[in-house]
C-alpha positions as CSV (number, residue, x, y, z in Angstrom):
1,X,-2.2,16.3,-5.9
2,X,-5.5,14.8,-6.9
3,X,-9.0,16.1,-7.4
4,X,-12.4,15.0,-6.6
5,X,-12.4,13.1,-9.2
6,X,-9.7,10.9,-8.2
7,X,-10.7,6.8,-7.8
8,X,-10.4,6.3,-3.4
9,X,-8.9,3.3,-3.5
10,X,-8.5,1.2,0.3
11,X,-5.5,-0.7,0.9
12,X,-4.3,-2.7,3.7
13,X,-1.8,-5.5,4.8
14,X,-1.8,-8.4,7.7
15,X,0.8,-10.4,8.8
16,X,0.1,-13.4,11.2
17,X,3.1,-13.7,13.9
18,X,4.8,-10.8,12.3
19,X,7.0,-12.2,10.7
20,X,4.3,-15.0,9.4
21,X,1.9,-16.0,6.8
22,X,1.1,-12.8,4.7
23,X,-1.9,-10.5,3.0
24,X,-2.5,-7.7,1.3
25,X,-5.5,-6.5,-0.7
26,X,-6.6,-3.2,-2.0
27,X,-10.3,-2.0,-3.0
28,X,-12.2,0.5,-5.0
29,X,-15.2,1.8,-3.5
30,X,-18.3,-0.3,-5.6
31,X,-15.4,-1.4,-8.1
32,X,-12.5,-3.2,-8.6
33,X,-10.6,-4.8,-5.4
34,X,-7.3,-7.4,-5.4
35,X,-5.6,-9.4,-2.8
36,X,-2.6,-12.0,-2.6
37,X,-0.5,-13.4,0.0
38,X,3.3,-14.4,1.1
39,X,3.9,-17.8,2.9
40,X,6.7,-15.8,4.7
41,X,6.3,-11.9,5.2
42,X,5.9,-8.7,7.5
43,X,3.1,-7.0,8.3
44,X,5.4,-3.6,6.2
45,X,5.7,-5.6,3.4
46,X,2.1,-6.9,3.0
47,X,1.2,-2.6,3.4
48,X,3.5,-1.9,0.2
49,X,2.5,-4.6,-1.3
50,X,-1.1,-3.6,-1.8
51,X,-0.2,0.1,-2.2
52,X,2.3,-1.0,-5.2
53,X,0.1,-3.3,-6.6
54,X,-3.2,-0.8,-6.5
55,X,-0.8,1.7,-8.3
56,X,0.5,-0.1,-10.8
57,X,-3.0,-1.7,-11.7
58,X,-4.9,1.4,-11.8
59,X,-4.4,4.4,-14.0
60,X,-5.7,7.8,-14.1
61,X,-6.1,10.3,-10.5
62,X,-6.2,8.1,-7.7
63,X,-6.4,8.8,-3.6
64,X,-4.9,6.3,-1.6
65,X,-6.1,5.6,1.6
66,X,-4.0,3.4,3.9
67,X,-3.9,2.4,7.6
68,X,0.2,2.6,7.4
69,X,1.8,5.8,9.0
70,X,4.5,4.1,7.2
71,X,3.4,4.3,3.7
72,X,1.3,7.4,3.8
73,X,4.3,9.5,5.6
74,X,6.9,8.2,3.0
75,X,5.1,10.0,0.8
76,X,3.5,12.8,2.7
77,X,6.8,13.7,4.7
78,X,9.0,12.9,1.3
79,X,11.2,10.5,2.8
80,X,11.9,9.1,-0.5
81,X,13.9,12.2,-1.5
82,X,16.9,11.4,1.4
83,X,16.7,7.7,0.2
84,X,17.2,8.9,-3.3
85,X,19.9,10.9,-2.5
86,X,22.0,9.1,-0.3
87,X,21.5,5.9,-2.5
88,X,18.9,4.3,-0.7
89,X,20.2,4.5,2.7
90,X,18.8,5.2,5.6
91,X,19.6,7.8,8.5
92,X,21.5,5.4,9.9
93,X,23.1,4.9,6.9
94,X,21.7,1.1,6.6
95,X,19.9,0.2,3.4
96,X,16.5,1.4,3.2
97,X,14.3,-1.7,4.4
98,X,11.8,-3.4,1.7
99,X,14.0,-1.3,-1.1
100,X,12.8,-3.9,-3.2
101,X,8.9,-2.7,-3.0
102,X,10.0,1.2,-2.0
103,X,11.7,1.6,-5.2
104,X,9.1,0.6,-8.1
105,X,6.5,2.7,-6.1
106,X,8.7,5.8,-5.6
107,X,9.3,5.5,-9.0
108,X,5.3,5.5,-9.7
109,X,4.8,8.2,-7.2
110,X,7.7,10.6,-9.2
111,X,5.6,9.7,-13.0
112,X,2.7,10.3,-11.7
113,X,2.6,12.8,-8.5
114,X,0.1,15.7,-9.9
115,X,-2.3,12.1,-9.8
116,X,-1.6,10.6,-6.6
117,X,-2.7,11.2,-3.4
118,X,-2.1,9.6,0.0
119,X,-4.9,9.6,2.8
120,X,-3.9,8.2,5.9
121,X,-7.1,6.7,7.9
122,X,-6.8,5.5,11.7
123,X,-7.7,1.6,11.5
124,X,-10.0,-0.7,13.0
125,X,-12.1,2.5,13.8
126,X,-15.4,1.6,11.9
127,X,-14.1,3.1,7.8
128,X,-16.4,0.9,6.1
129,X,-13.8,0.1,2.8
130,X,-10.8,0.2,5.4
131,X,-12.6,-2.7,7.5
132,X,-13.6,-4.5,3.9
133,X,-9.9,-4.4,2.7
134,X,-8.8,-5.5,6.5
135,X,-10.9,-8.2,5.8
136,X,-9.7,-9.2,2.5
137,X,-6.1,-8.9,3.2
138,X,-6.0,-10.6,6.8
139,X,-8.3,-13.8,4.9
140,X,-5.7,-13.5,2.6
141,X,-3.4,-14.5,4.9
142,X,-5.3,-17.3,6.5
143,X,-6.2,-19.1,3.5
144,X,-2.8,-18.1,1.2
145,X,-4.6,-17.1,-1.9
146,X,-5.4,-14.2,-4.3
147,X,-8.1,-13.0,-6.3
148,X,-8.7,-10.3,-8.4
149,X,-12.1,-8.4,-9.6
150,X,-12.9,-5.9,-12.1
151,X,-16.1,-4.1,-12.3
């Protein structure tokens, strides 16, 4: 678990016609922020995209705070520790979907867990950073690019 000190970082995804054009972007209160986009995506994948790529670019205590019940309970709820031990299968015994993006951030999660936190915050509710990385990741999407900023 983290402490006050830990970086809040905002991430969110956006999927147009889910399935569809693709974004995701992350951001760092009055600091660093990122966002990229998938010709082809879902709205799930764009969410772990921007949590993965948030944790792997920034190091130290950090509190995530995401709109996705489905990234925040992974984590929260430990559902990563069934997947793990039934080889990446589901309840219903079907492979865990977006293994591909699960597994390098479970894997993150397990290094570093005494410096991660997850936040869940209800969206479109007026959260300034959650609206700003709304924002970012849905133009993401629109326009098919990616940027990144370091303060």
């Amino acid at each position: 678990m983290t402490d006050q000190s830990a970086l809040l970082v905002y991430t969110d995804g956006a999927c147009k016609n889910n399935p569809g054009p693709g974004g995701w972007a992350w951001v760092v209160p009055q600091g660093e922020c990122a966002f990229g986009s998938a010709p082809h995506t879902t709205n799930q994948r764009m969410e772990l995209t921007a949590v993965l790529d948030a944790l792997q670019s920034l190091d130290g205590a950090v509190e995530v705070v995401s709109d996705s019940k489905y990234v925040v309970d992974c984590f929260v709820q430990r559902w990563y520790d069934k997947w793990l031990v039934q080889g990446w299968r589901n309840s219903n015994k079907k492979d865990v979907a977006n293994r591909d993006l699960w597994e390098p951030m479970v894997d993150i999660w397990q290094a570093r867990e005494d410096e991660i936190a997850m936040r869940w915050v209800k969206g479109h509710t007026g959260d300034e950073w959650n609206e700003i990385a709304d924002h970012l990741a849905s133009e993401a999407a629109d326009l098919q690019t990616s940027h990144r900023v370091s303060r």
